[in-house]
N, C-alpha and C positions, 0 to 999 in steps of 0.2 A: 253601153247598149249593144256593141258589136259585139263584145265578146261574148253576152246571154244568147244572143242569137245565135252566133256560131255554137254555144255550145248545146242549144233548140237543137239546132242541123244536125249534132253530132247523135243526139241520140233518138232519132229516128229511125237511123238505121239499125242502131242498135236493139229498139224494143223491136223491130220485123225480124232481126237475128232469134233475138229470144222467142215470136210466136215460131219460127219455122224449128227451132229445137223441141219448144213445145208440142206441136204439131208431130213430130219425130218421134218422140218418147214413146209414143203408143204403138208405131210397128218398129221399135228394136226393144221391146220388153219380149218376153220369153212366148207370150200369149196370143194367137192373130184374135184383132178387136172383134172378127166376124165371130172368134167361136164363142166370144165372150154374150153375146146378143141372139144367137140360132141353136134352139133344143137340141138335144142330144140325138133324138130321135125324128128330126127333120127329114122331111124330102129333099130330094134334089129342085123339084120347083120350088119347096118353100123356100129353102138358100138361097136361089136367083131371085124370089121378092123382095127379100130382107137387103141382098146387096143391093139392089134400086132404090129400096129406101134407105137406107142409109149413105147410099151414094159410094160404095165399096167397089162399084161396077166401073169406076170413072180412075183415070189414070191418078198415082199420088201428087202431081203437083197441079192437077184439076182440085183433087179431095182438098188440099191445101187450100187453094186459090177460094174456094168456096165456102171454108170454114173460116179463113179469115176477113171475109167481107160480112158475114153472120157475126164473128164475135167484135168487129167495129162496133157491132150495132149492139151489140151485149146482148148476143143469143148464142151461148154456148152449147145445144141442143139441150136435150133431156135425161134427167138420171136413170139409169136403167134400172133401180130399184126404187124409188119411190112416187116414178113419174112425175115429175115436177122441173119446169124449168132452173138449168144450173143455175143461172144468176141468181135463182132465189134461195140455193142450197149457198152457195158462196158468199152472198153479201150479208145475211146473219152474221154466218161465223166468224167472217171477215171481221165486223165491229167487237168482235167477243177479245178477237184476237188481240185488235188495237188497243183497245182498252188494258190489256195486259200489257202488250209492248210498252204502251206510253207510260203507266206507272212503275213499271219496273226500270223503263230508262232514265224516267224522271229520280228513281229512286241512284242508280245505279253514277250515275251524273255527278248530283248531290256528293253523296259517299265517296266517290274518287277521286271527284276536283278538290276536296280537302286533307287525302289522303297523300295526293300527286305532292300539290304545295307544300305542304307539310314536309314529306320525302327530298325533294328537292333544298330549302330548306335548309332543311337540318342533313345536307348530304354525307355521306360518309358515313352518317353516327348508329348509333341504334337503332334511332327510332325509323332513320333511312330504311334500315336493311329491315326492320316489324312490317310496315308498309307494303317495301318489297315484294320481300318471301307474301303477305298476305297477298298481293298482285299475281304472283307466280302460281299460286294455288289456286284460286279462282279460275285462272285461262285454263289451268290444269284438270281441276276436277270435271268430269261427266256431269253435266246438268241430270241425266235423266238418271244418274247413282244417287246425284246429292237429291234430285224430289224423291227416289227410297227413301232416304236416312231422314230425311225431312218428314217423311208421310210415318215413320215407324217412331221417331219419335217423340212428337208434338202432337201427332192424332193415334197414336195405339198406345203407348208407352205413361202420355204425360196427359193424354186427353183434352188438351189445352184447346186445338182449333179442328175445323171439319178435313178430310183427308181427299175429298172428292165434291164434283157439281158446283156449281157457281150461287147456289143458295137452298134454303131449307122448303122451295116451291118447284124445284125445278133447275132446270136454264134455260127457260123461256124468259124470264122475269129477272129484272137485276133494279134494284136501287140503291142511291148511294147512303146508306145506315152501317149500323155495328153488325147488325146480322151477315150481311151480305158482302162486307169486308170482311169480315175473318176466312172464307173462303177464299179471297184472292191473296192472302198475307203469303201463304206456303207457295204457289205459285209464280209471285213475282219476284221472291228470295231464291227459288232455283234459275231463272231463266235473267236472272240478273247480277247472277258471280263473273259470267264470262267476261259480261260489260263492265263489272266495276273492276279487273283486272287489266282488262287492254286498257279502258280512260285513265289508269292510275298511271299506269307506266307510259302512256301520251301526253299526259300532263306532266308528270317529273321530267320527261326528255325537252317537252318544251319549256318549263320554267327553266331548267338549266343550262336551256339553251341562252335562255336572255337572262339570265344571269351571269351568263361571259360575257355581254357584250359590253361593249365601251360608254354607254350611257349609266350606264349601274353605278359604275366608279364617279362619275362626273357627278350623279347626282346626290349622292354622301360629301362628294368637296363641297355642294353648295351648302351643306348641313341639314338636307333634307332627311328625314328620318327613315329607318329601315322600314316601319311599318308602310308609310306611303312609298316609298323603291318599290318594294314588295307589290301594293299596289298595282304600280306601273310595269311591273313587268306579269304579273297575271294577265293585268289588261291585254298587251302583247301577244301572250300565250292561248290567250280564250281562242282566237279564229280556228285556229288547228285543232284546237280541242271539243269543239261544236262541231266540227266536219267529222270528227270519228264518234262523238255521240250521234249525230244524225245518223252515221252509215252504220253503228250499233242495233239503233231500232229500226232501220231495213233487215238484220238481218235478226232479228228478234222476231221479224212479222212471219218471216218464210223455217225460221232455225229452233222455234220450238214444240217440232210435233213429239217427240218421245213423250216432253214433257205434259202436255198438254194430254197426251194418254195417259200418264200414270196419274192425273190429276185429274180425268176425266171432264176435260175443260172443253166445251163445245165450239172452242174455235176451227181456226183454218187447218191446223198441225192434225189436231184430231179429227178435220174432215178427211185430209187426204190418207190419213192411217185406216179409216174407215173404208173409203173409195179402193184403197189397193186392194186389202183383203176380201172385198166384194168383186173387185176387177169393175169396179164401174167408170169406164175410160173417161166416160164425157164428163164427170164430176171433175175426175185427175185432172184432164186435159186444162176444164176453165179455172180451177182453183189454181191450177202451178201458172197458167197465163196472167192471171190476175194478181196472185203475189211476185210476179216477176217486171211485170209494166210499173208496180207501186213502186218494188226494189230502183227500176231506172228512175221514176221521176222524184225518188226521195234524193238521190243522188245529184239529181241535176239539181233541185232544191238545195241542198249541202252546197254543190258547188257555188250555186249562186249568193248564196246569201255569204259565205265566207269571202268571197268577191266583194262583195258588200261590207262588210264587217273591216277587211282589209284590201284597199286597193290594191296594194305590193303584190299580193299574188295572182294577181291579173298575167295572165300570159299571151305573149304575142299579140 
């Protein structure tokens, strides 16, 4: 219990770091947020209204201090393009997003814990270095090249599945059927190479790890069989390998906007793709604050429950 706690403590200050770079982002872009918000053909009184209302008139760690007591409270102001409270621009897409994160981690998981073991394994041999090299490529290739090659050949080429939007009504509307699953198929096979490359190669480092160890031998003298070893030392292996899937789908939640535009996916990635090109700060500002608070506490979750899973790595 002390150590969750401590580890509570530690990331509090960590998520105020992340709003005050958040907060940041907007006067060290190329743009002042004022010119973004006041007509081209303003007066000099209207400028001085607009900096009162929006509070531009007030020193930057006043502006600070008052934007983050606002978004405690989950008011991120207003879009400047659709008028409508952030939070309500960001918690749609937020769920759009998750949903892809999740089955693509879930997918991505699956696929590498069996490809790790396997690799591990059978080290040295072939089928090691197939694994591998497939491991190497994955971390290698460009998600937003492979959703091209994915969108050109499965939806131009071969016509097999839809190439864009989240179903044949929209993406307002998602249910879980064949219609509206084949829209997410292309989607969660690009933004899920990266992850089943890194868990591959986390997973072979740690089966092989406990495969040196001095239990492994011990437990063949007693005549226990390779398959149940085997077992036993997965079992071993799984903590470390659930701490880098979890911090996988952190970074799946915040690391797939390209994708997410060439797939015309209405999540977070393709909000803030949106928000830049528009300059619309106050979307930017609460979408990257919102996938960065999640990014810390999926972390602390990871940590903890690996805690959990494995006293050992309890620290101090």
């Amino acid at each position: 219990m002390d150590y969750i706690l401590r580890r509570i403590l530690y990331a509090i200050p960590i998520a105020l770091g992340v709003t005050v770079i958040v907060f940041s982002l907007v006067y060290m872009g190329p743009v002042d947020p004022l010119t973004a918000v006041t007509p081209d053909d303003a007066e000099p009184h209207v400028i001085e209204m607009i900096k009162k209302q929006y509070g531009f008139d007030k020193p930057i760690p006043v502006q600070y201090l008052i934007w983050l007591k606002r978004a405690l409270m989950g008011d991120f102001g207003v879009s400047l393009q659709s008028n409508r409270p952030v939070i309500e621009e960001v918690i749609p897409a937020l769920r759009k997003t998750m949903m892809l994160a999740m089955v693509a981690t879930g997918l991505a998981f699956s696929v590498a814990f069996v490809l790790g073991v396997l690799a591990a394994y059978h080290n040295g041999t072939w089928m090691d270095r197939i694994f591998t090299g497939t491991a190497v490529i994955g971390v290698s290739v460009p998600n937003y090249w492979l959703s091209i090659v994915l969108v050109v050949i499965f939806a131009v080429e071969l016509n097999w599945l839809p190439a864009v939007g989240m179903g044949p009504r929209g993406s307002g509307e998602w249910e879980w059927d064949l219609v509206h699953i084949r829209y997410l198929i292309l989607p969660v096979i690009a933004v899920s190479a990266i992850p089943v490359g890194i868990i591959t190669r986390t997973t072979r480092a740690c089966v092989l790890e406990m495969l040196s160890q001095e239990f492994v031998p011990a437990l063949h003298s007693k005549g226990i069989t390779s398959v149940r070893v085997l077992v036993h030392v997965v079992r071993n292996a799984a903590p470390t390998v659930l701490a880098a899937t979890g911090i996988q789908f952190g970074h799946l939640l915040g690391g797939s906007i390209l994708v997410e535009t060439v797939f015309v996916w209405p999540g977070t990635g393709y909000l803030l793709n949106e928000s830049i090109f528009r300059r619309d700060f106050p979307v930017l500002q609460g979408t990257i604050a919102v996938l960065a608070i999640f990014f810390v506490l999926i972390n602390l979750i990871v940590d903890i429950v690996q805690t959990w899973l494995d006293p050992r790595i309890k620290r101090g």
